[in-house]
PDB file with SEQRES, HELIX, SHEET and CRYST1 records, atoms N, CA, C and O in Angstrom:
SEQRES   1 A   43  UNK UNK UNK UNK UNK UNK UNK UNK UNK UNK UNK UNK UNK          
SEQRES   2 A   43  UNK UNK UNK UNK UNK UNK UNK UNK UNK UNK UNK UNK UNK          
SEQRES   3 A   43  UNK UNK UNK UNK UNK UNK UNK UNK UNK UNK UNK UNK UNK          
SEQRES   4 A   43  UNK UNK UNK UNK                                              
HELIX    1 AA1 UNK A    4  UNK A   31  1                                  28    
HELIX    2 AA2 UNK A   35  UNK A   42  1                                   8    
CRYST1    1.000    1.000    1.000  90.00  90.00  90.00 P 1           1          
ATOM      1  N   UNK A   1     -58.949  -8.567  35.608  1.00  0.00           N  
ATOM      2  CA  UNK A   1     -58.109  -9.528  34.899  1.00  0.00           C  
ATOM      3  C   UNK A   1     -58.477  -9.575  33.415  1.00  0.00           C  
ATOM      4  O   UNK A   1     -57.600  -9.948  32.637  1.00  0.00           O  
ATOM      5  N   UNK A   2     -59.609  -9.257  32.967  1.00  0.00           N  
ATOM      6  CA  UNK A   2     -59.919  -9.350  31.876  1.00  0.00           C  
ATOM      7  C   UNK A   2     -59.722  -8.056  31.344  1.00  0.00           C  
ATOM      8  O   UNK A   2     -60.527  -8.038  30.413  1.00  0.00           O  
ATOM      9  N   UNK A   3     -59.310  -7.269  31.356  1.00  0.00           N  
ATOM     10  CA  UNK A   3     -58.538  -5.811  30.596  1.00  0.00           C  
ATOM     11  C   UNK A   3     -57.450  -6.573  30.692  1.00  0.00           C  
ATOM     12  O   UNK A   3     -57.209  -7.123  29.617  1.00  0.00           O  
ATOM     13  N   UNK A   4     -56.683  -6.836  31.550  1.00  0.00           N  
ATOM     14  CA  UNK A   4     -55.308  -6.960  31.472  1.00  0.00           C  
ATOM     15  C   UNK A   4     -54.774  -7.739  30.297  1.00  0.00           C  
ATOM     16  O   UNK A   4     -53.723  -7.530  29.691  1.00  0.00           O  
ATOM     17  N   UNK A   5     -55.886  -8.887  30.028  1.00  0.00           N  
ATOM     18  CA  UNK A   5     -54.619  -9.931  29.192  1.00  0.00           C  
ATOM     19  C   UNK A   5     -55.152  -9.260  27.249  1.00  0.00           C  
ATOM     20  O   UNK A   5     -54.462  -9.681  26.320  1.00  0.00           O  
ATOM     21  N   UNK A   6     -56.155  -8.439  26.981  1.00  0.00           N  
ATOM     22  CA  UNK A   6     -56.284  -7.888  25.862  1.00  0.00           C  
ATOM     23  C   UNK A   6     -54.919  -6.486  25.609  1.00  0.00           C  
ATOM     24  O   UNK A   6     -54.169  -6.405  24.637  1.00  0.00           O  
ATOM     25  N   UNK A   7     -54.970  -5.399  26.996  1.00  0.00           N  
ATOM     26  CA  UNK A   7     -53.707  -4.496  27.109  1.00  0.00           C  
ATOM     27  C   UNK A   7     -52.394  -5.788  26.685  1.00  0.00           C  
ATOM     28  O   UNK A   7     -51.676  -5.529  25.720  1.00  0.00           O  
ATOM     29  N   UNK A   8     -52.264  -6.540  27.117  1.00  0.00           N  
ATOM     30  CA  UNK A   8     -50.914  -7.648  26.890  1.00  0.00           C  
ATOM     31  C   UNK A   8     -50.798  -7.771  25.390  1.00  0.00           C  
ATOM     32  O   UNK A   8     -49.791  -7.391  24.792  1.00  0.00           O  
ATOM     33  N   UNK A   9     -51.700  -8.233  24.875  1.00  0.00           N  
ATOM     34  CA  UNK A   9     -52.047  -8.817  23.603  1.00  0.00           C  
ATOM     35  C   UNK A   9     -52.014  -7.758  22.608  1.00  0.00           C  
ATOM     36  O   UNK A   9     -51.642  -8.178  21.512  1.00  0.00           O  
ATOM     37  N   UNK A  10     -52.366  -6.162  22.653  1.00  0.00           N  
ATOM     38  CA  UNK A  10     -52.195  -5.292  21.866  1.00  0.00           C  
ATOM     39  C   UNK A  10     -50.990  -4.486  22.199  1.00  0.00           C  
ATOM     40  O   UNK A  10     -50.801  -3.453  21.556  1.00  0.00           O  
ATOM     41  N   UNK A  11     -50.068  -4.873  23.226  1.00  0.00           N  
ATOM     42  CA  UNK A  11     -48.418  -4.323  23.418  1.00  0.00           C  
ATOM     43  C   UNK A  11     -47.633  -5.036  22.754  1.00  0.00           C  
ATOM     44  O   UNK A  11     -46.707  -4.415  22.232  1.00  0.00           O  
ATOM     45  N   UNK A  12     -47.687  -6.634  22.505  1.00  0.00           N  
ATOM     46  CA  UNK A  12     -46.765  -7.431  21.918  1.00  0.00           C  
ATOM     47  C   UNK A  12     -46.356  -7.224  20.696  1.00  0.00           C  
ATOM     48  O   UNK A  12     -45.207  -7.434  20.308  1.00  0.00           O  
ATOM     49  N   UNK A  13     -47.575  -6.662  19.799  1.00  0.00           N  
ATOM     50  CA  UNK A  13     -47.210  -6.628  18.166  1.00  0.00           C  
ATOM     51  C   UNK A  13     -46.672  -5.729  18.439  1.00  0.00           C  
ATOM     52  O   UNK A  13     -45.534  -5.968  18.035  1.00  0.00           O  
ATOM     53  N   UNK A  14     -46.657  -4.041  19.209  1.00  0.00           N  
ATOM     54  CA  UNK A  14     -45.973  -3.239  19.014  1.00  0.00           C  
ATOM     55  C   UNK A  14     -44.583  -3.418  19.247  1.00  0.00           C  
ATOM     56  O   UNK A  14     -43.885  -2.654  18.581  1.00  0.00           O  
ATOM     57  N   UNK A  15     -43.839  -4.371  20.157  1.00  0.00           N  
ATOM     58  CA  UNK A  15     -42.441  -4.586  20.766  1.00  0.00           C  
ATOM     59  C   UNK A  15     -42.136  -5.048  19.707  1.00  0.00           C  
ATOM     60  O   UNK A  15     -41.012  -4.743  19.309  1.00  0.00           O  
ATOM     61  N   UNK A  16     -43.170  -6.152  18.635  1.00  0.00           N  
ATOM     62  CA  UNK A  16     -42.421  -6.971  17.549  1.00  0.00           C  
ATOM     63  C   UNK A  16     -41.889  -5.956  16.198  1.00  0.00           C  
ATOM     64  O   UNK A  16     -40.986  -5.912  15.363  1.00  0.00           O  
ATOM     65  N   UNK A  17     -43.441  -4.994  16.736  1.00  0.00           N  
ATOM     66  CA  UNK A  17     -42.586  -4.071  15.359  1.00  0.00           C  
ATOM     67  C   UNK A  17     -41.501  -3.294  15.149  1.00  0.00           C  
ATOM     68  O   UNK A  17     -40.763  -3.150  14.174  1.00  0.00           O  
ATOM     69  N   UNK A  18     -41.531  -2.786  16.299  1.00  0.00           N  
ATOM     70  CA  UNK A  18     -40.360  -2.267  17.232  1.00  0.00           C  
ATOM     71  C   UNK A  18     -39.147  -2.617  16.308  1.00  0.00           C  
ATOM     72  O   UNK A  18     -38.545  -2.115  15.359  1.00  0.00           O  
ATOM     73  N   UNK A  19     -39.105  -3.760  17.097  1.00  0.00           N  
ATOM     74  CA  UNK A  19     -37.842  -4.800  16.491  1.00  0.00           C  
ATOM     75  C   UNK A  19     -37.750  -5.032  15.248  1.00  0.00           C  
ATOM     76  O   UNK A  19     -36.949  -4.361  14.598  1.00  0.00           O  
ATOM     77  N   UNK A  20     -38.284  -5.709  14.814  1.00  0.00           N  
ATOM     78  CA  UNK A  20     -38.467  -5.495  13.087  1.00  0.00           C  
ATOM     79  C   UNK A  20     -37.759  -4.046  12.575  1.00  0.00           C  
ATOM     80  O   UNK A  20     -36.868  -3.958  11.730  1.00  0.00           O  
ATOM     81  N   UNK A  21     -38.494  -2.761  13.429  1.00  0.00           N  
ATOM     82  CA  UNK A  21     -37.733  -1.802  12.297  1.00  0.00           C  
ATOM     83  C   UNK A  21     -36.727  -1.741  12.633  1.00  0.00           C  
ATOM     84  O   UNK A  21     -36.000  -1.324  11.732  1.00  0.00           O  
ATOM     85  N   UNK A  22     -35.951  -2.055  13.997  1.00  0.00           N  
ATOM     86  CA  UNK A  22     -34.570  -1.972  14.360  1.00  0.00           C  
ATOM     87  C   UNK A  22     -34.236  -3.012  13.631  1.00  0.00           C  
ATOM     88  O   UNK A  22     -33.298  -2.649  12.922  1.00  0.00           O  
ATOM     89  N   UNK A  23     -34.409  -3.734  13.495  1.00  0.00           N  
ATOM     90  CA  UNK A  23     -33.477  -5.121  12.406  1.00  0.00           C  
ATOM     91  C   UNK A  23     -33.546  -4.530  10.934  1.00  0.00           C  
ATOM     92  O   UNK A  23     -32.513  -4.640  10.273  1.00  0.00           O  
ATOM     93  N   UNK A  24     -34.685  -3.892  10.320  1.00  0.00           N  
ATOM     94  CA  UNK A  24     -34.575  -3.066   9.102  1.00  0.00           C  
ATOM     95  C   UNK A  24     -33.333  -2.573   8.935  1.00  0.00           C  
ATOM     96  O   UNK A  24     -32.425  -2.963   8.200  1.00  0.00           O  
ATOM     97  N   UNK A  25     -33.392  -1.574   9.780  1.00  0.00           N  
ATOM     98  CA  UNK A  25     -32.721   0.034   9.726  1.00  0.00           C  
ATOM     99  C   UNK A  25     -31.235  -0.356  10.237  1.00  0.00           C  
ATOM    100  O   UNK A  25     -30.346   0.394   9.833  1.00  0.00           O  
ATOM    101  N   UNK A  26     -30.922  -1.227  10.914  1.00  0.00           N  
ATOM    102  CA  UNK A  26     -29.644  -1.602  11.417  1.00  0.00           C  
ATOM    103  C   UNK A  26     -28.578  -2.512   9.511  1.00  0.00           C  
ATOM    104  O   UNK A  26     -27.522  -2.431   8.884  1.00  0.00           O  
ATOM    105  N   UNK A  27     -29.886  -3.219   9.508  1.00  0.00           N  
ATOM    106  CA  UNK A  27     -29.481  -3.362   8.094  1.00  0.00           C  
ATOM    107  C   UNK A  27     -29.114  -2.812   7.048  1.00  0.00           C  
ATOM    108  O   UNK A  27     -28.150  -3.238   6.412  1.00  0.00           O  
ATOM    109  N   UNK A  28     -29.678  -1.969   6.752  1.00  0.00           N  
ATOM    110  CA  UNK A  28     -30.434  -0.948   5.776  1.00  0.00           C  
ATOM    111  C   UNK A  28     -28.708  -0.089   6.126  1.00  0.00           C  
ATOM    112  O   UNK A  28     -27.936  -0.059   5.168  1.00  0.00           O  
ATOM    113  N   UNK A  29     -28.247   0.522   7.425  1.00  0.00           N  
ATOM    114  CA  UNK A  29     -27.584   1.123   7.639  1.00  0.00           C  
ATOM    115  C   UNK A  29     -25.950   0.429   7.925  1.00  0.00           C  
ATOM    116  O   UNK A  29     -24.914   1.066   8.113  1.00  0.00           O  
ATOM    117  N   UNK A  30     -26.091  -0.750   7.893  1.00  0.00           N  
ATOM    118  CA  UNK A  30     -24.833  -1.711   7.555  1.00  0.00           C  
ATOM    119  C   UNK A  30     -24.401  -1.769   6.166  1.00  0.00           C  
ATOM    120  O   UNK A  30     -23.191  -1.805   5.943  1.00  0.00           O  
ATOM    121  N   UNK A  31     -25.626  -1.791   4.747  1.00  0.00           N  
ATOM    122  CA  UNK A  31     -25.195  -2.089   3.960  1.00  0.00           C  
ATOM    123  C   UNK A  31     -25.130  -0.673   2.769  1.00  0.00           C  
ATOM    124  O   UNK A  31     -24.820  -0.629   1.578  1.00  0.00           O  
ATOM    125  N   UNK A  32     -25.539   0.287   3.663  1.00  0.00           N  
ATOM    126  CA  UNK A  32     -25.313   1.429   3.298  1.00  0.00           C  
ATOM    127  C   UNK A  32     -23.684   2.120   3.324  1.00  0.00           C  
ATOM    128  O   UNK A  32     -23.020   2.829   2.568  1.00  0.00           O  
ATOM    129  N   UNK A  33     -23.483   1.441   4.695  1.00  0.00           N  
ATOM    130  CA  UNK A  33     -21.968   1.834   5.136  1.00  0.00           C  
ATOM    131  C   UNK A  33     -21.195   0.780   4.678  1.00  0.00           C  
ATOM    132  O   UNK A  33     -20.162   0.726   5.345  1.00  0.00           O  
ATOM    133  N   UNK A  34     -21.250  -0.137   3.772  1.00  0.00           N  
ATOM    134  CA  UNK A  34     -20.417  -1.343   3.179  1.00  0.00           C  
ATOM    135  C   UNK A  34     -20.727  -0.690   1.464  1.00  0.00           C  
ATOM    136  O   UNK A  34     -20.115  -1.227   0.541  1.00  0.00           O  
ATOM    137  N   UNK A  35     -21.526   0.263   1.219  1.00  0.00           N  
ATOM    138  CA  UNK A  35     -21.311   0.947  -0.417  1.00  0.00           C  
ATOM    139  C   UNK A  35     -20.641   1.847  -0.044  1.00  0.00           C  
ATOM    140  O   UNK A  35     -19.564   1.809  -0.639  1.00  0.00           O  
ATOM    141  N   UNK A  36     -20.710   2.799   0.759  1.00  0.00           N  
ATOM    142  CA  UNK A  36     -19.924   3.876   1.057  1.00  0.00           C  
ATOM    143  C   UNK A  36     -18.149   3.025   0.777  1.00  0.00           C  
ATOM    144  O   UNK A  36     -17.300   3.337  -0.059  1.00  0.00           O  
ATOM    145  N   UNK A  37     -18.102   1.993   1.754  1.00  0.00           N  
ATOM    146  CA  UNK A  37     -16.228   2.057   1.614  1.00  0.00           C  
ATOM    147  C   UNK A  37     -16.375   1.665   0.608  1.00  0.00           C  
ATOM    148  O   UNK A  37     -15.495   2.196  -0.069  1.00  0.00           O  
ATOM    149  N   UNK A  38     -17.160   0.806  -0.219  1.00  0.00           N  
ATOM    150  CA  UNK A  38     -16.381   0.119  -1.381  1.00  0.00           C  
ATOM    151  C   UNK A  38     -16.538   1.484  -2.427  1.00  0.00           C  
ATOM    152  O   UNK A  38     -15.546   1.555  -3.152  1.00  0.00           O  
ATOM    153  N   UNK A  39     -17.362   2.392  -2.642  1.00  0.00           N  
ATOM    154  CA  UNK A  39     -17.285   3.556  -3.290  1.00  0.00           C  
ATOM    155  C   UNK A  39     -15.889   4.439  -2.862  1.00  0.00           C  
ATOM    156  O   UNK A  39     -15.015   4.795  -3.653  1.00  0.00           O  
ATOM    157  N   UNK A  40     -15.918   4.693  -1.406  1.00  0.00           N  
ATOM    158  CA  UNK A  40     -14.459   5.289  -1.314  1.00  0.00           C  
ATOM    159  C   UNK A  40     -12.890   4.387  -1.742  1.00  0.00           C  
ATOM    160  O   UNK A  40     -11.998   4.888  -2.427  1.00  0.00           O  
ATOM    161  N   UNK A  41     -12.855   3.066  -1.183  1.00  0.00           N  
ATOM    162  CA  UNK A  41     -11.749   2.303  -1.833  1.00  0.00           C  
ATOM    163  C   UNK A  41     -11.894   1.952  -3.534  1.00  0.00           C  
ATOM    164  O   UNK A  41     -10.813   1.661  -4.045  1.00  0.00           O  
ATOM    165  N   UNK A  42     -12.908   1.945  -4.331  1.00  0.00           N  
ATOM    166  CA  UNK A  42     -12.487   2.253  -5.550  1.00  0.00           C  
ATOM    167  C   UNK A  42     -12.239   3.654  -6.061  1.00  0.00           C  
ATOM    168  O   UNK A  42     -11.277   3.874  -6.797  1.00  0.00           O  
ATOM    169  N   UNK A  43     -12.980   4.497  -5.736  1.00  0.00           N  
ATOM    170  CA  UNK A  43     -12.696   5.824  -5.690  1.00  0.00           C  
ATOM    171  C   UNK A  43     -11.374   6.396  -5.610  1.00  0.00           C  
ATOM    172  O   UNK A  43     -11.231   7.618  -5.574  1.00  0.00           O  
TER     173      UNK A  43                                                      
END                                                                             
């Protein structure tokens, strides 16, 4: 029991970072594709 709850405790930050870069990159790639049209509709 005592391995187990330290393995727990050093998986969590990784799921958080996880997420974090998916919330980055989802961003990052929304507002990438919102310069693109406004570059093509003034264009």
């Amino acid at each position: 029991m005592k391995k187990q709850t330290p393995y727990m405790k050093r998986k969590q930050p990784e799921e958080v970072n996880k997420k974090g870069l998916i919330w980055a990159g989802s961003i990052f790639g929304a507002v990438a594709v919102l310069m693109i049209v406004l570059l093509i509709v003034n264009g």
